[in-house]
C-alpha positions as CSV (number, residue, x, y, z in Angstrom):
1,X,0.0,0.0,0.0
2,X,1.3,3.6,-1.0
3,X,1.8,5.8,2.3
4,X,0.3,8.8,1.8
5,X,2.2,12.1,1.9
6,X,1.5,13.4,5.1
7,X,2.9,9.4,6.5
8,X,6.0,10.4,4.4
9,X,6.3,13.7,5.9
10,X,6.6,12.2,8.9
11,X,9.4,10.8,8.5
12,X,11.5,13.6,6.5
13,X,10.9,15.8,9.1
14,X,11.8,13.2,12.0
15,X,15.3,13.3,10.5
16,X,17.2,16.5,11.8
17,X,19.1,17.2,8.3
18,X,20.2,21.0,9.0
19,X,22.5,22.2,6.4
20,X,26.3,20.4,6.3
21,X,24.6,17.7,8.5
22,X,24.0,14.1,7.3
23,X,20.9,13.6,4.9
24,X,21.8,10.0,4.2
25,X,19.6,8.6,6.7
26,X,16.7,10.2,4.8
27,X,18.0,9.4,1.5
28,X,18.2,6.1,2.6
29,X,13.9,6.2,3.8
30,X,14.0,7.5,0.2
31,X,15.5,4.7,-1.2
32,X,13.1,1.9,0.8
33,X,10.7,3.3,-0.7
34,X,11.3,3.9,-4.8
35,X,13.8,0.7,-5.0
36,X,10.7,-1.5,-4.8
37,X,8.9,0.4,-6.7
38,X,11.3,0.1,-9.6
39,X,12.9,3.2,-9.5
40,X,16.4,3.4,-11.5
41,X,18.8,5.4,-8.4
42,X,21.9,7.3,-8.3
43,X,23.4,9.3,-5.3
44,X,26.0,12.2,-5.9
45,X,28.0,12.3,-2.9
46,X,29.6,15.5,-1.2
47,X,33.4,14.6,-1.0
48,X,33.4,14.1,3.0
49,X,30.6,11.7,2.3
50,X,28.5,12.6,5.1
51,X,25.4,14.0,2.6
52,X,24.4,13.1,-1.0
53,X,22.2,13.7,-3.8
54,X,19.3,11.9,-4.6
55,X,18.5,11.3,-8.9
56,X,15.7,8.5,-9.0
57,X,13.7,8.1,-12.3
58,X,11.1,6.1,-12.9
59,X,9.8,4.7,-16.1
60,X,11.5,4.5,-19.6
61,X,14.4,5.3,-20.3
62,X,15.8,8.3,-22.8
63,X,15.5,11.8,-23.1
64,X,12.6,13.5,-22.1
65,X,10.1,13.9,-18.7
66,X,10.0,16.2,-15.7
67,X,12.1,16.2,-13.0
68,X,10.8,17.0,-9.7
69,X,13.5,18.8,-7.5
70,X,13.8,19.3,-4.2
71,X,16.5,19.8,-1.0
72,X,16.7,18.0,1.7
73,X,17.9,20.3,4.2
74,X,16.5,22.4,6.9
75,X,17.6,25.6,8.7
76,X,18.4,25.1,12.6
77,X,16.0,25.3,15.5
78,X,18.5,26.4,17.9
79,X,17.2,29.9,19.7
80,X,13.2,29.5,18.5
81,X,10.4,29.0,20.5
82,X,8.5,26.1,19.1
83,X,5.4,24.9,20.7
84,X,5.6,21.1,19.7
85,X,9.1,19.1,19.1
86,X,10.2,20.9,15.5
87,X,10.9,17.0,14.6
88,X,7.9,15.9,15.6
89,X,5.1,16.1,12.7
90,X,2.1,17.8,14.5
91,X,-1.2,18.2,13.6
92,X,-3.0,21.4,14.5
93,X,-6.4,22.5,13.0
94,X,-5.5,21.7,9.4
95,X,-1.6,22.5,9.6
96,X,0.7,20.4,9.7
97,X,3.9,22.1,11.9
98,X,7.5,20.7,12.0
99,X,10.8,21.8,10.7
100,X,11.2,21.8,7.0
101,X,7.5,21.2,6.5
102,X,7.0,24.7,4.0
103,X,10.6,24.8,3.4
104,X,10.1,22.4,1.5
105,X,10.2,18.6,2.8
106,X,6.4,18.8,1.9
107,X,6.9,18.7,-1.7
108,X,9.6,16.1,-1.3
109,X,6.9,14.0,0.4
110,X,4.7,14.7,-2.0
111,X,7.0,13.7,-5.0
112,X,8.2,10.5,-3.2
113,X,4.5,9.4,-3.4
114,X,4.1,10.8,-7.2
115,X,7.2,8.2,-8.1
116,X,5.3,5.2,-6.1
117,X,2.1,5.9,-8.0
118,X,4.3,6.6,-11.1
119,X,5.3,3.1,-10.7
120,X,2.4,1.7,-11.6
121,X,1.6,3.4,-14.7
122,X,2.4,2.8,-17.9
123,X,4.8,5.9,-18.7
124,X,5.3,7.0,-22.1
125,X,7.9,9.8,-20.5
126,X,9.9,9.5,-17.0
127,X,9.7,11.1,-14.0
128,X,12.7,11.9,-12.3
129,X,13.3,13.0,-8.7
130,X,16.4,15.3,-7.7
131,X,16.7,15.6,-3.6
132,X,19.5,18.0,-3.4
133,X,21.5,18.8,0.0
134,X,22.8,22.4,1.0
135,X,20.3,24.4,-0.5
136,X,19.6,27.1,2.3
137,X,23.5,27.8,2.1
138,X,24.0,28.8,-1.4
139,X,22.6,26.2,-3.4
140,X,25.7,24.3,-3.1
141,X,25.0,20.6,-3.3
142,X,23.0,19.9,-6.3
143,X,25.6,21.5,-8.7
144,X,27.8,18.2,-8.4
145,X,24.5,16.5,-9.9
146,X,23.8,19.1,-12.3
147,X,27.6,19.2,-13.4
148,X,27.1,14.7,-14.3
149,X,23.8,15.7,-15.7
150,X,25.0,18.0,-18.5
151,X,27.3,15.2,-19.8
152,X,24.2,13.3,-20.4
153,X,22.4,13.1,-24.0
154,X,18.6,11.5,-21.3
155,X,17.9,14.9,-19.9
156,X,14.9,15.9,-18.5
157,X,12.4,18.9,-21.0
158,X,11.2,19.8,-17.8
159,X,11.6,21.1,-14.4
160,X,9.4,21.5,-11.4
161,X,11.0,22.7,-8.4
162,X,8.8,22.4,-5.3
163,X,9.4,25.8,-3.0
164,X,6.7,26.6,-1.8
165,X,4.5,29.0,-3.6
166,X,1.2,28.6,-2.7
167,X,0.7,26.6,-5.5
168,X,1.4,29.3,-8.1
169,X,3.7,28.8,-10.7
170,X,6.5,31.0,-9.8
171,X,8.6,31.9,-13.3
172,X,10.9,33.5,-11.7
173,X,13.3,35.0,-8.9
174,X,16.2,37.1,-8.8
175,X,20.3,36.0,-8.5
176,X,22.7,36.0,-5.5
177,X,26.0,36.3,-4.8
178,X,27.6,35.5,-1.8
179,X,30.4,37.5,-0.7
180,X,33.0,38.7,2.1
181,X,35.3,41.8,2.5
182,X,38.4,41.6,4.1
183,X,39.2,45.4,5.9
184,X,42.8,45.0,6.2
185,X,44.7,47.6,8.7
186,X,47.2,47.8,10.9
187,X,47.5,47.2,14.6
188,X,48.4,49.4,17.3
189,X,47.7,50.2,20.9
190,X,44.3,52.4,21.5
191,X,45.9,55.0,23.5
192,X,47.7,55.8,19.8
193,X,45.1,55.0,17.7
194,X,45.7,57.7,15.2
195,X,49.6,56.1,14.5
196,X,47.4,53.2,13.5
197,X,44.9,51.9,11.0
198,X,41.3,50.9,12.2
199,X,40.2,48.1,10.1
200,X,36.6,48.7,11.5
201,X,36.5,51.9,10.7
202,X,37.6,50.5,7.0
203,X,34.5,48.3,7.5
204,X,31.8,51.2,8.8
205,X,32.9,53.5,5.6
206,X,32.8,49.7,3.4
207,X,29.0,49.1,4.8
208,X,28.5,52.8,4.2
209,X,29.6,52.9,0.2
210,X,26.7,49.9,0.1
211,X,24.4,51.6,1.6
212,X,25.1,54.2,-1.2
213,X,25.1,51.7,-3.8
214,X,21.6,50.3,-2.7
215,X,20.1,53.8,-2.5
216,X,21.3,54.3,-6.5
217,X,20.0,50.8,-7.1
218,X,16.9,52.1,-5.9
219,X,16.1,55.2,-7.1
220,X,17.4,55.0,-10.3
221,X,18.5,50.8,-11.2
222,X,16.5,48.8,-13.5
223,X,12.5,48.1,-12.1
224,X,10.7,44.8,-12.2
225,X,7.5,45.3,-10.9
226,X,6.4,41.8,-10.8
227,X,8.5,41.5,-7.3
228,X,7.7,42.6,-3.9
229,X,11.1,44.3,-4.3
230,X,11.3,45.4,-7.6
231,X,15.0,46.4,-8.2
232,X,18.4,44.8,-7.1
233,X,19.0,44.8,-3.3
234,X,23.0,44.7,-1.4
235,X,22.7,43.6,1.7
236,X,25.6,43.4,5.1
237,X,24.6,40.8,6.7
238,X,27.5,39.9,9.7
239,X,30.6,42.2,10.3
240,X,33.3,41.0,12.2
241,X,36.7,42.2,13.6
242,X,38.9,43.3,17.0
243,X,39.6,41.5,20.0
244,X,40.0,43.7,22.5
245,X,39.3,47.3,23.2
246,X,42.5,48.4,23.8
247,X,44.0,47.3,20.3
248,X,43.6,48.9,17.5
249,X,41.9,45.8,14.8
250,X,43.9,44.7,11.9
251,X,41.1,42.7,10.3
252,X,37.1,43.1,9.8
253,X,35.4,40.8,8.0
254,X,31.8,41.8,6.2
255,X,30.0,39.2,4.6
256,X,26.7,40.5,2.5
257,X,25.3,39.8,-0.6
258,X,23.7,41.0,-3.9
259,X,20.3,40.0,-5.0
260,X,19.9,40.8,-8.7
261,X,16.9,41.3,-11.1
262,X,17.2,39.5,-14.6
263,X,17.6,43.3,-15.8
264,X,21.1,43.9,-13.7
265,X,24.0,42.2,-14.1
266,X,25.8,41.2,-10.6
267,X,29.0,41.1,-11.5
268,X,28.6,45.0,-12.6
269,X,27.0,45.7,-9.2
270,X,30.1,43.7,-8.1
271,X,32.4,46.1,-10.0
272,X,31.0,49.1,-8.3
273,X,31.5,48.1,-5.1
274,X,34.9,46.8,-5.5
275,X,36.0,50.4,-6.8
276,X,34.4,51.7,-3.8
277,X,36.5,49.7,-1.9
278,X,39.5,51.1,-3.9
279,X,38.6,54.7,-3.2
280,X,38.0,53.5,0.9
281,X,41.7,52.5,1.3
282,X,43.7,54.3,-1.3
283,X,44.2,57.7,0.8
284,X,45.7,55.2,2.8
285,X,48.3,53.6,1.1
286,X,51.5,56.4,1.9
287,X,50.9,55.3,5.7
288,X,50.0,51.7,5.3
289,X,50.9,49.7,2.3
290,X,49.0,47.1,3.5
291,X,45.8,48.8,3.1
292,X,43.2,47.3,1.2
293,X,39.8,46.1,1.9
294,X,40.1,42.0,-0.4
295,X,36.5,40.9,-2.0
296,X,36.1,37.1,-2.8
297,X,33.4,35.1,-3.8
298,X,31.4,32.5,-1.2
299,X,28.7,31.0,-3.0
300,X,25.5,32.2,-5.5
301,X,23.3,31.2,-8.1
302,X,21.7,32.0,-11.1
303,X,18.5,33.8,-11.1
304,X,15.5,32.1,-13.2
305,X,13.4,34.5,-15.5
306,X,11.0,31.8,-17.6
307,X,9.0,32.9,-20.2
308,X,5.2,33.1,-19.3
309,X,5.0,30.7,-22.8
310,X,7.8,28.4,-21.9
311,X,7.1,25.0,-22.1
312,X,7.0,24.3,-18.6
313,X,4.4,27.0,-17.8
314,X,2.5,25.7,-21.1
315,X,2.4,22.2,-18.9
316,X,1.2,23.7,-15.5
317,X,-1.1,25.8,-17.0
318,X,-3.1,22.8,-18.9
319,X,-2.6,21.0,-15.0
320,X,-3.6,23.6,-13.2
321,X,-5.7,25.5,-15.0
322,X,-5.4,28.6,-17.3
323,X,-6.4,30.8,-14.4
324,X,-3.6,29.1,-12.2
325,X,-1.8,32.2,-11.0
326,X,1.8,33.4,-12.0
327,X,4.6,35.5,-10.3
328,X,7.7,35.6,-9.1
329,X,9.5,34.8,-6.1
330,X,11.7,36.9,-3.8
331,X,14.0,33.9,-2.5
332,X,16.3,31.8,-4.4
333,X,15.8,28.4,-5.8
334,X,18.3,25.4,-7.8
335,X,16.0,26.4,-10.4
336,X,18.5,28.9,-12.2
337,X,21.1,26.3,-12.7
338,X,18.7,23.7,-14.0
339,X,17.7,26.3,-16.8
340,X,21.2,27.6,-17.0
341,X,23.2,25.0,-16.8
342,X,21.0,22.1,-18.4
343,X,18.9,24.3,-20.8
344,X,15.7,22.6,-18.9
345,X,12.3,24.5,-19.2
346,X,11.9,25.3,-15.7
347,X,9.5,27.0,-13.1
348,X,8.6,26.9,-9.3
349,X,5.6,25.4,-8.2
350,X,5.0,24.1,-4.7
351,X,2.5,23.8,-1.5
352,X,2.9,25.9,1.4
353,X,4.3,29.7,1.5
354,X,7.5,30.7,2.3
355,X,6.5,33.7,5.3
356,X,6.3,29.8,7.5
357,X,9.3,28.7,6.6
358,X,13.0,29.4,8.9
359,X,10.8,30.7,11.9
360,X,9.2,28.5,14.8
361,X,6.2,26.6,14.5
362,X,6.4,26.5,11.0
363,X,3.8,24.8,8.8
364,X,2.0,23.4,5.8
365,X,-1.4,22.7,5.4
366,X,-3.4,20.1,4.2
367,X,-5.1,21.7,2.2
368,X,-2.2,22.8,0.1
369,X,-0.3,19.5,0.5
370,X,-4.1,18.0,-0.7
371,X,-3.5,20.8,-4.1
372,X,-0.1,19.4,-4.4
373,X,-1.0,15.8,-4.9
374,X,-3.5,16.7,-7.0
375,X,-1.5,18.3,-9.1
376,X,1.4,15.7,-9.8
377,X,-1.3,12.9,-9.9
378,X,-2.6,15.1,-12.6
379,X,1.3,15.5,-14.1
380,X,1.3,11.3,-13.9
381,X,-1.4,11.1,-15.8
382,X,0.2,13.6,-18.6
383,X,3.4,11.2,-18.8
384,X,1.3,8.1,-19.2
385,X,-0.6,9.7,-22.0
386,X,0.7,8.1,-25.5
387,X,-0.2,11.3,-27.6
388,X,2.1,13.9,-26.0
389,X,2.7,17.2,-26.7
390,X,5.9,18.4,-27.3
391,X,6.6,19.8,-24.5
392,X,7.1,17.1,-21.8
């Protein structure tokens, strides 16, 4: 007998997989349960081999299908107020609370129980099932699978990845990079402080220059209204440096980010802000050779900006229903390399809504995992269906 999702959901969010932790333990549930059903399984593993992805695909074989992707990992608990064990599934007046359940171990239920009832159809196209591991920290686990994919001739036409949306199809959300400043400086006892150079102070004008930079980005930076934030957005997120009070720092370290519109191009933005950082130490330079404030690279991803007449819209919309709503996400998703990267028609489309998700008590509800399942019972049904169109 097929579990159904909400019995699957159980046990994803039983298993505590918070970003660089283990997933293999679910993976393995994973596995118990699309094996028997047939299902044709490869892991990708993360070098240390403590986490993998998931690729599972069932029915025939060749080019062709959806994929349904989804990450296996959770943000922590640690410092939140939860009113039930966040590991513990509860049900509460039609929501269903536990860690990951929004973000987004709901859809993975859901999709695990699409494959079992996959399995007993007569496919004409597969369905293939991507769990991914370090998504909330950059998107940084699935690219090992993406990389072995795009050596492949049997890739997916289509992409479904299942962040919650509410179950709108999302066709699109904007880019991030990831990235730190170094404020070097030079040390020196406080009670001299002007015969030294503050590497704080090198971070406060830094943070300043992006406030700056946002401001432009703002007022005058490419617009797309189809966001709550319509323009590119520069973000500090953590600043860190000295180590006592009486020393003058020689180090600060500022890690923030761009978020990008289709419209802007980050490594511009990037540009910008690393001649800002120029003009920050420069006046410097007589005094302190070592003056310089160093930008590097820690993660990002691709933003996803799908035509409202792509292929995998065209497939939702006949699913869903030509009044199914679209728009555009303000987080980020794996979905920008599967387009990029794999040239794979691709949207978001998943139950639940992301204001739950990385808080306490967070939740689905029935009632959207219930759309959900309808939905990709409805997608089955598509792939078992002999006259296709073209476009799965």
């Amino acid at each position: 007998m097929i579990p159904s999702t909400t019995e699957i959901l159980t046990r994803l969010v039983a298993e505590p997989t918070v970003s660089r932790s283990s997933n293999l333990a679910l993976l393995d549930y994973a596995e118990s349960l699309l094996r028997p059903a047939g299902a044709r399984i490869e892991r990708f593993a993360h070098p240390d081999g403590t986490r993998a992805n998931l690729w599972a695909t069932i029915g025939p074989e060749g080019p062709g299908g959806v994929v349904l992707s989804g990450h296996t990992d959770v943000v922590p608990v640690e410092g939140q107020a939860w009113s039930s064990d966040p590991y513990v599934l509860t049900e509460r007046d039609g929501r269903l609370y536990g860690r990951g359940t929004a973000d987004m171990k709901g859809f993975v239920a859901a999709a695990l129980r699409a494959a079992l009832l996959a399995s007993a159809r007569d496919l004409q196209r597969p369905l293939h099932l991507a769990l991914s591991y370090d998504e909330e920290i950059g998107c940084l686990g699935v690219r090992g699978m993406i990389d072995a994919l795009a050596t492949r001739p049997d890739r997916p036409a289509l992409c479904i990845v299942g962040e919650p949306t509410g179950m709108g199809i999302a066709t699109g959300h904007k880019g991030k990079v990831a990235l730190r400043a170094c404020c070097h400086g030079q040390e020196g006892h406080s009670a001299l402080a002007p015969n030294a150079l503050n590497a704080l102070h090198l971070g406060a004008a830094f943070i300043a220059a992006l406030q700056k930079r946002q401001e432009a980005l703002c007022d005058h930076g490419a617009r797309d209204p189809d966001y709550d934030i319509p323009y590119s957005t520069i973000h500090a997120g953590m600043m860190r440096g000295g180590t006592a009070l009486n020393i003058v720092p020689n180090l600060c370290e500022i890690d923030f980010e761009i978020r990008n519109i289709a419209e802007d191009d980050a490594d511009d933005i990037l540009a910008g802000i690393e001649a800002d950082a120029d003009t920050i130490t420069r006046p410097y330079r007589n005094r302190f050779p070592m003056a310089c404030i160093e930008i590097s690279r820690v993660s990002g991803y691709p933003g996803l900006a799908t035509d409202t007449h792509a292929p995998a819209v065209t497939l939702l919309k006949r699913i869903l229903g030509d009044d199914a709503p679209t728009l555009k996400v303000a987080f980020g998703t794996e979905g920008g390399l599967f387009d990029r990267d794999l040239g794979i028609s691709t949207v978001v489309c998943g139950p639940g809504f992301m204001d739950q998700g990385h808080k306490p008590d967070e939740f689905v509800s029935l009632e959207q995992l219930d759309r959900c399942d309808a939905m990709l019972e409805r997608l089955i049904a598509e792939l078992a269906t002999k006259n296709e169109a073209d476009d799965a």
